[in-house]
C-alpha positions as CSV (number, residue, x, y, z in Angstrom):
1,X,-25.6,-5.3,-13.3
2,X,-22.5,-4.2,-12.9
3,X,-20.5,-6.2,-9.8
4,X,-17.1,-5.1,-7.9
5,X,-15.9,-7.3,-5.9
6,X,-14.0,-5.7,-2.4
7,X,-14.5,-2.4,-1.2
8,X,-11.2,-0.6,-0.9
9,X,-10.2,2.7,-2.5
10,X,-10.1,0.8,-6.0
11,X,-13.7,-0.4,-5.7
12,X,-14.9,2.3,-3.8
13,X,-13.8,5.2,-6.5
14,X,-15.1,2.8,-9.2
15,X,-18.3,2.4,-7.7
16,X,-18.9,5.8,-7.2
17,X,-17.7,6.5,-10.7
18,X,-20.1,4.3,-12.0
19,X,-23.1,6.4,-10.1
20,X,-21.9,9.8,-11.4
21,X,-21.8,8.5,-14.9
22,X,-25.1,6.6,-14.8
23,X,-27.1,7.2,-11.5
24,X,-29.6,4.2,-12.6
25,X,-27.0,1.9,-13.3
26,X,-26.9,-1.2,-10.7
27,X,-24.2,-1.8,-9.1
28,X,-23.6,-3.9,-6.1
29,X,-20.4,-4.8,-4.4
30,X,-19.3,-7.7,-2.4
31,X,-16.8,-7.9,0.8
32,X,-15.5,-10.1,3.2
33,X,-15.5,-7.0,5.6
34,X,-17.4,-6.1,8.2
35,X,-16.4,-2.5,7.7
36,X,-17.2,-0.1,5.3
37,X,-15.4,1.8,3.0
38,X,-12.5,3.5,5.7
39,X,-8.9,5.0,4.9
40,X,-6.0,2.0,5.8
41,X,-3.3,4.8,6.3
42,X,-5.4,5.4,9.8
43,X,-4.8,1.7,10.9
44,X,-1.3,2.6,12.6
45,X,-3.2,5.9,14.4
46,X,-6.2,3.4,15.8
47,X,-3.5,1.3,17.1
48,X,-1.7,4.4,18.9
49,X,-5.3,5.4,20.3
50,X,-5.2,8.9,18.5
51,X,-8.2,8.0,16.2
52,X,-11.3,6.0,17.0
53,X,-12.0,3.4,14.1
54,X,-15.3,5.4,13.1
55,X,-12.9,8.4,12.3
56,X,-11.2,6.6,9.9
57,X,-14.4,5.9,7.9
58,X,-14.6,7.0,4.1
59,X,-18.3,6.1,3.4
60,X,-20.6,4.2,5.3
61,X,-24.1,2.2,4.9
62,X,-25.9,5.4,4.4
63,X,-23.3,7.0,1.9
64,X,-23.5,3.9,-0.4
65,X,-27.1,3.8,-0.2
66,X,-28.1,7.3,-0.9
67,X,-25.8,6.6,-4.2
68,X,-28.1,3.5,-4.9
69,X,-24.9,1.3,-4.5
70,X,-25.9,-2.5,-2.8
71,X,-22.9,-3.3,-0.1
72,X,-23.0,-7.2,0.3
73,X,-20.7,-7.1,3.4
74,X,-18.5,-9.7,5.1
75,X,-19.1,-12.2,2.1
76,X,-16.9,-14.0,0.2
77,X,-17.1,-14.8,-3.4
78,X,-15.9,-18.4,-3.9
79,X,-15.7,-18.5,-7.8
80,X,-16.3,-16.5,-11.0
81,X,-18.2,-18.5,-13.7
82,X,-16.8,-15.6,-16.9
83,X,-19.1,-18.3,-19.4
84,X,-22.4,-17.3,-17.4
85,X,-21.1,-14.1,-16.6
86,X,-22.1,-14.8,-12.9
87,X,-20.2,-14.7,-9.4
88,X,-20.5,-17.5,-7.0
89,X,-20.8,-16.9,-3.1
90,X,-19.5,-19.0,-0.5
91,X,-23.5,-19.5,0.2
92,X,-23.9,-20.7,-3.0
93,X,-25.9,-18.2,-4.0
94,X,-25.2,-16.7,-7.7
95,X,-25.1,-13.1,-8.8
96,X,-25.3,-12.2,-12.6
97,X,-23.2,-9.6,-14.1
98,X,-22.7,-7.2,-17.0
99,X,-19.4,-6.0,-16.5
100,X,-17.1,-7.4,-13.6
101,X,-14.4,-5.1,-11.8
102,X,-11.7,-7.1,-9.4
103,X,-10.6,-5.2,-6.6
104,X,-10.0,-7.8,-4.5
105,X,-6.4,-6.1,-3.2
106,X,-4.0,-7.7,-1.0
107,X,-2.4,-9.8,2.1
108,X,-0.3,-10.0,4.4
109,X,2.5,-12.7,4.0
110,X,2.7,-14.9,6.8
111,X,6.2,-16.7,6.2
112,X,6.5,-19.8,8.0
113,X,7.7,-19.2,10.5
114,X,8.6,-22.2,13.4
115,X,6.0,-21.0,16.0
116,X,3.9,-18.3,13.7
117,X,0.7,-19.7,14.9
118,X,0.8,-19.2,18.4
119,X,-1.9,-16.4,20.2
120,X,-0.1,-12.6,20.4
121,X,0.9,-12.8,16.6
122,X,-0.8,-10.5,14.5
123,X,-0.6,-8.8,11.3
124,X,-2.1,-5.2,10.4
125,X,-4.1,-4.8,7.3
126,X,-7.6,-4.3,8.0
127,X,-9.8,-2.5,10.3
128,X,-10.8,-5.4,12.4
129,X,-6.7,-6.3,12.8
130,X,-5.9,-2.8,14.3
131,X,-8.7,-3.4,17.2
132,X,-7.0,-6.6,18.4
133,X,-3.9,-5.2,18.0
134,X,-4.9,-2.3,20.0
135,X,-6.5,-4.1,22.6
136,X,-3.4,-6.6,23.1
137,X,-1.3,-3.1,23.3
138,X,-2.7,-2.3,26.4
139,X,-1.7,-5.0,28.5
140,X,1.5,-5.8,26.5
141,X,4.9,-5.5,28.1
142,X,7.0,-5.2,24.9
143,X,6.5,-6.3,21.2
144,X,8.5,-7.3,18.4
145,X,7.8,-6.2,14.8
146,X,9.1,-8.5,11.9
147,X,10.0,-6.1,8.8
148,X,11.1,-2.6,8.6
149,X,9.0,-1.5,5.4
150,X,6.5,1.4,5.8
151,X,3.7,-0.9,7.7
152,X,6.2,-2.3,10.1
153,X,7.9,1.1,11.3
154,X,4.5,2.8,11.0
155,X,3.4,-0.3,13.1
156,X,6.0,0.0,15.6
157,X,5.6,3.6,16.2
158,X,2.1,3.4,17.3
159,X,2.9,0.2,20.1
160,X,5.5,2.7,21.1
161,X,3.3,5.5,21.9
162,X,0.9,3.1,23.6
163,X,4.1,2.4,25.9
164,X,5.0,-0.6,24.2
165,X,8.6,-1.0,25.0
166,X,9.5,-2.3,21.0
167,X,12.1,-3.8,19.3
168,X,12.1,-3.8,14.8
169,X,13.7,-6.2,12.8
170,X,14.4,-6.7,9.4
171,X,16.7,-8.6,7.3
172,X,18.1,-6.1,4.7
173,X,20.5,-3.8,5.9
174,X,18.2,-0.6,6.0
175,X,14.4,0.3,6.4
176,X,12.4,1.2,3.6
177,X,14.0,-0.2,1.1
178,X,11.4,-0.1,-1.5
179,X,11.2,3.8,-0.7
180,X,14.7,5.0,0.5
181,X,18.4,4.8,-0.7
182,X,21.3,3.7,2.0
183,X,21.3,7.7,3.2
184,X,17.7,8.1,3.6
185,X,17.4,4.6,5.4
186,X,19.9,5.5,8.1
187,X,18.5,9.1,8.9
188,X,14.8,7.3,9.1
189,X,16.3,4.4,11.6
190,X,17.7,7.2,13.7
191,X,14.6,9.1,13.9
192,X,12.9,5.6,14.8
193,X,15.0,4.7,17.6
194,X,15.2,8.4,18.8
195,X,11.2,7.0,19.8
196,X,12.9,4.8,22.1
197,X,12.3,1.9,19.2
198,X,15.5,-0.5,18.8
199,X,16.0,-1.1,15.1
200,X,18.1,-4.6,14.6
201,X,19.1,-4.6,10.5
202,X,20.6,-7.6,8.6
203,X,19.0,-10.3,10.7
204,X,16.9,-13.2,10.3
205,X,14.2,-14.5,12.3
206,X,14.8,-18.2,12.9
207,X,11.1,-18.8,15.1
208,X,8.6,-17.6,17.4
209,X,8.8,-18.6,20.8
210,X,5.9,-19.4,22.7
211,X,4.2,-20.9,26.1
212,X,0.9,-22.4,26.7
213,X,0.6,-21.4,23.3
214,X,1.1,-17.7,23.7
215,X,4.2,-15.5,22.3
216,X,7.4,-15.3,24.8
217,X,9.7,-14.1,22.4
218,X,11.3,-14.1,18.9
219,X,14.7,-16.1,18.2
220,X,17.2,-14.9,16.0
221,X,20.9,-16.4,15.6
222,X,22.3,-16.1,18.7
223,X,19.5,-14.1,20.7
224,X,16.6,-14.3,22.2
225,X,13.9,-11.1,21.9
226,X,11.3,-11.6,24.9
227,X,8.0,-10.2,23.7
228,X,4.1,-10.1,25.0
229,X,3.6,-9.3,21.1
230,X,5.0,-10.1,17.7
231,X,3.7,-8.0,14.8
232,X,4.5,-9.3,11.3
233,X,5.0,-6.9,8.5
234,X,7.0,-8.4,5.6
235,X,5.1,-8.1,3.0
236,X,1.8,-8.2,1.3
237,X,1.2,-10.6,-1.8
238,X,-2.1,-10.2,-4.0
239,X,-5.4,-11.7,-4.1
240,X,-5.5,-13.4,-7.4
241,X,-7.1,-16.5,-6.3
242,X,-10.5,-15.9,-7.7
243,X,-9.4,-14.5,-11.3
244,X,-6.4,-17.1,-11.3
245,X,-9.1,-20.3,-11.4
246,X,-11.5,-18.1,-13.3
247,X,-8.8,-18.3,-16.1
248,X,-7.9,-14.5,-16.1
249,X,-4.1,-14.3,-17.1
250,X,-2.1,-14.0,-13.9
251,X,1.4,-13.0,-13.2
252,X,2.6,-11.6,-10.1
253,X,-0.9,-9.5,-10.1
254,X,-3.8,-9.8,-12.3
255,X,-2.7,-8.7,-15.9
256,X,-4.5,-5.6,-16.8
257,X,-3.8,-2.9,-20.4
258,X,-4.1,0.5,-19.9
259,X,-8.0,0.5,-19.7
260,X,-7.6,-1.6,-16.5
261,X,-9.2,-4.7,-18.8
262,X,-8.1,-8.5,-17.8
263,X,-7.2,-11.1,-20.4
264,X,-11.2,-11.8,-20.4
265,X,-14.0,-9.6,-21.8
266,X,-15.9,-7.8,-19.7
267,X,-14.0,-8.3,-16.8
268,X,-11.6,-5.4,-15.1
269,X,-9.4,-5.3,-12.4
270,X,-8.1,-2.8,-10.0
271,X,-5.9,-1.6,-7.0
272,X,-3.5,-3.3,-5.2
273,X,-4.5,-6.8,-7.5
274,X,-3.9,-5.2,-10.8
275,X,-0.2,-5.7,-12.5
276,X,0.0,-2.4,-15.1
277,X,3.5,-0.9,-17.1
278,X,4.7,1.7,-15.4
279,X,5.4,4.5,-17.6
280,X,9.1,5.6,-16.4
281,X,10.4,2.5,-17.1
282,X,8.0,0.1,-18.9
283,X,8.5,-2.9,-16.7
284,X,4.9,-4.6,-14.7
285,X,4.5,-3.2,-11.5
286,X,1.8,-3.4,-8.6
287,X,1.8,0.1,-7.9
288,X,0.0,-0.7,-4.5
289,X,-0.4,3.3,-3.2
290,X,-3.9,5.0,-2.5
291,X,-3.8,7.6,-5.6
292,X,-3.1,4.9,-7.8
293,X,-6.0,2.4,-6.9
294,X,-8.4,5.7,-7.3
295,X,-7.6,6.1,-10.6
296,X,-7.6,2.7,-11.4
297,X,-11.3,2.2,-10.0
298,X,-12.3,5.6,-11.8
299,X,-11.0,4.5,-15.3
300,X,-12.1,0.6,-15.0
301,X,-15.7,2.4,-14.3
302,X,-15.4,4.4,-17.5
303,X,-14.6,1.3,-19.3
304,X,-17.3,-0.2,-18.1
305,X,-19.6,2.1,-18.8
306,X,-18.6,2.2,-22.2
307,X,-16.5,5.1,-21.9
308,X,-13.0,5.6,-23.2
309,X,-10.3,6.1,-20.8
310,X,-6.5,5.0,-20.2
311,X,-4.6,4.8,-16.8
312,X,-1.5,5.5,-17.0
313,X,-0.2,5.8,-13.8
314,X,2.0,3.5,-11.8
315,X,5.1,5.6,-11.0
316,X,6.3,4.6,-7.6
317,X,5.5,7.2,-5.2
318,X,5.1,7.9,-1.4
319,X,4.6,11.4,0.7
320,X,4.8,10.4,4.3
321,X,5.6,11.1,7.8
322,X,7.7,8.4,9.9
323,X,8.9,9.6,13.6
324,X,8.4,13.1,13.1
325,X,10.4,13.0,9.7
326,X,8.3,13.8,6.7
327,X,9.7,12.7,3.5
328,X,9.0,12.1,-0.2
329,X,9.7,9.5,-2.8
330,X,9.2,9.3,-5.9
331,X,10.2,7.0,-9.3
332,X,13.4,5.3,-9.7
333,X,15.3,6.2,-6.6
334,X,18.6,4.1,-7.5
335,X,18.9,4.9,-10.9
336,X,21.2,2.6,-13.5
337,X,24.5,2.6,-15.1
338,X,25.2,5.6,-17.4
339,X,22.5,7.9,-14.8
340,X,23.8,11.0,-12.9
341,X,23.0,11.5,-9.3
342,X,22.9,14.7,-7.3
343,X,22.2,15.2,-3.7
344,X,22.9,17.6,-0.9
345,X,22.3,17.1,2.8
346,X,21.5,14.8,5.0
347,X,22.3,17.8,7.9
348,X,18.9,19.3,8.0
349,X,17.5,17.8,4.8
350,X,18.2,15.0,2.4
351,X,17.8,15.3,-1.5
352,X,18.4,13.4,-4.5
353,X,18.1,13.2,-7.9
354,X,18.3,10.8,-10.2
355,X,19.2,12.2,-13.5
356,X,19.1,10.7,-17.4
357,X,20.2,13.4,-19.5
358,X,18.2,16.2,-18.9
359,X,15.2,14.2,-17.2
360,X,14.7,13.7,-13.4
361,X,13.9,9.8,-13.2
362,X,14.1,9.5,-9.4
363,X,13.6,11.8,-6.3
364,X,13.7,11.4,-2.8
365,X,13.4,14.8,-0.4
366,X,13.5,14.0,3.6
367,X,13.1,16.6,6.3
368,X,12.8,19.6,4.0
369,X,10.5,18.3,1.5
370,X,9.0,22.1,0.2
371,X,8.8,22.3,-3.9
372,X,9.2,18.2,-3.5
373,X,6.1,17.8,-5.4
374,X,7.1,20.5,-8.2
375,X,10.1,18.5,-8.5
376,X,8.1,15.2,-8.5
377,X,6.2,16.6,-11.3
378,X,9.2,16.0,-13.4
379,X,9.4,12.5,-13.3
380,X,6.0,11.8,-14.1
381,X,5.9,14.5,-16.9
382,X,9.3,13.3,-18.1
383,X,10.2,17.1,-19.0
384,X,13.4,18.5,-20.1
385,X,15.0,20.1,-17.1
386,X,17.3,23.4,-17.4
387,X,20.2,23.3,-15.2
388,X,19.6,20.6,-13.2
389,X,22.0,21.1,-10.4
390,X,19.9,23.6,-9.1
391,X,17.0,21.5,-8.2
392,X,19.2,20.0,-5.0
393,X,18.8,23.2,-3.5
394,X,15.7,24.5,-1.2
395,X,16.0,27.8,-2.5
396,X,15.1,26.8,-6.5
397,X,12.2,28.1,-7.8
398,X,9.9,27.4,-11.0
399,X,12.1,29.4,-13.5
400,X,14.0,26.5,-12.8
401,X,12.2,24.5,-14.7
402,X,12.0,24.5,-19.0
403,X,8.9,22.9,-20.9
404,X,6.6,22.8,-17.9
């Protein structure tokens, strides 16, 4: 039997794979859900009220059991045994298995915070997180959100449209930093507070306040942020709990090679858990986006099946919409010492390149993102690139581009 343990897009796709390549294989996968299989880049729409949850859903009971596959939901497995090839539950109850596949994902961090605990603190992550923070929404005053990464702007932006009068803050001096260089950050943060959001950068969150053990506020050095609602967004670390005590080799992620294979036979591990190279630059990353966990569930399957296949994906990148502004970015968006940069804009559009000879290694486009994924194509292709300068402009087109 073959077992996956969680059921996000990692061990969803790999589950599925599994079917298509041997529709009598068992499989069976185990989650501490109570939700199926749905899409997390919905959670911030659920919140705002302009999806139902059961819109967001990706494959249900009936999908996974017309594929044959068995859904142990809202279980936890408390230990894997790799010796007896078995998976312990929290019930005690053991599962044997052929071939293991971790997609156990992530967290959110909770730092600790002087007052964290208190009721009207939440964190959004999972299905069942974006109905409580929906229902609070609609008798909450005003909110604060803690971090101004992609979950916490996308979070803020959806209290605001409930009417949530909401204040961001973050400690770096600009939003998105994983995603956006000091330009792109600042034309993003004015778009955000053109929602009526208030974006405080370069400040630290000293404690939550509370009364009768419900939020009044969030303290920072020298001010006091009243709030009904605090939303914490600072990070997400991953689940390595289970293949850390299991003995599986453990970094900041679970260690896979290129065939999404731990440090132990017969065990894989995919998604937002799994610590690959990336290929622009050959450091371990966590890729953490949606593409990359599909084909990182859909090449552990082959593997486990038997099958050869190599992932090697892992390439930072995001295509996204944040207050109205839709923007891409993709690779190494700094660059390093020796590496050219072009850009034109912001005005009505923002683009950059990061060059390394003739080879685009970074790319950000925001506003006017058309032939942004042509361009994109680039960097993960590492091609040769004919006049360069040229791909700033809107107006290039694909005779711009040599080797392709």
């Amino acid at each position: 039997m073959h077992i996956i343990i969680g059921q996000g897009a990692a061990g969803a796709s790999a589950a599925r794979k599994l079917k298509q390549l041997d529709a009598a294989a068992p499989v069976t996968m185990i989650t501490e859900e109570q939700d199926y299989f749905y899409s997390r880049i919905d959670l911030p729409d659920i919140v705002a009220g302009k999806l139902e949850a059961a819109e967001s859903e990706l494959q249900g009971a009936e999908a996974f059991r017309e594929l044959g596959i068995v859904c142990r939901m809202h279980e936890r497995v408390a230990a894997i045994h790799p010796q007896a090839k078995a998976v312990e539950l929290a019930s005690g109850e053991r599962l044997k298995y052929d071939r293991l596949l971790l997609a156990t994902g992530s967290r959110p961090l909770m730092p600790p915070l002087a007052g964290s605990p208190a009721n009207g603190v939440y964190t959004l992550w999972t299905m069942a997180q974006s109905r409580q923070i929906a229902q609070a929404a609609q008798s909450a005053q005003s909110a604060v959100v803690i971090g101004a990464g992609l979950i916490g702007l996308k979070s803020a932006l959806a209290l605001a449209t409930r009417g949530v009068q909401v204040t961001v803050v973050e400690k770096l001096a600009r939003v998105m930093p994983r995603q956006l260089d000091d330009t792109a950050s600042r034309v993003i943060a004015d778009a955000v507070r053109g929602k009526g959001i208030e974006v405080i950068l370069g400040a630290e969150v000293e404690a939550i306040t509370s009364q009768n053990g419900s939020v009044t506020g969030v303290r920072l050095e020298g001010r006091e942020l009243p709030c009904d609602m605090v939303v914490m967004a600072v990070g997400v670390r991953p689940n390595v709990e289970l293949a850390r005590a299991a003995g599986i080799e453990v970094q900041r992620g679970i260690i896979v090679d290129l065939q999404q294979q731990t440090s132990l036979a017969d065990i894989y591990a995919a998604g937002d858990v799994a610590e690959t190279i990336d290929p622009l630059t050959g450091k371990r990353v966590i890729p953490a986006i949606w593409p990359v966990a599909v084909e990182q569930g859909e090449v552990a399957a082959c593997n486990m099946m038997g099958a050869q296949a190599e992932c090697k994906c892992g390439v930072a990148m995001n295509a996204i919409e944040i207050a109205g502004v839709p923007l891409v970015s993709i690779g190494d968006i700094e660059g390093e010492a020796g590496d050219e940069i072009l850009s034109s804009g912001p005005g009505t559009g923002y683009r950059k390149l990061v060059l390394r000879g003739s080879r685009v290694r970074g790319v950000i486009c925001l506003g006017d993102i058309r032939q942004a994924g042509v361009i994109g194509s680039q960097v993960l292709r590492q091609n040769e690139v004919d006049d360069v300068s040229r791909l700033i402009s809107p107006h290039f087109n694909f005779a711009h581009l040599v080797n392709s």
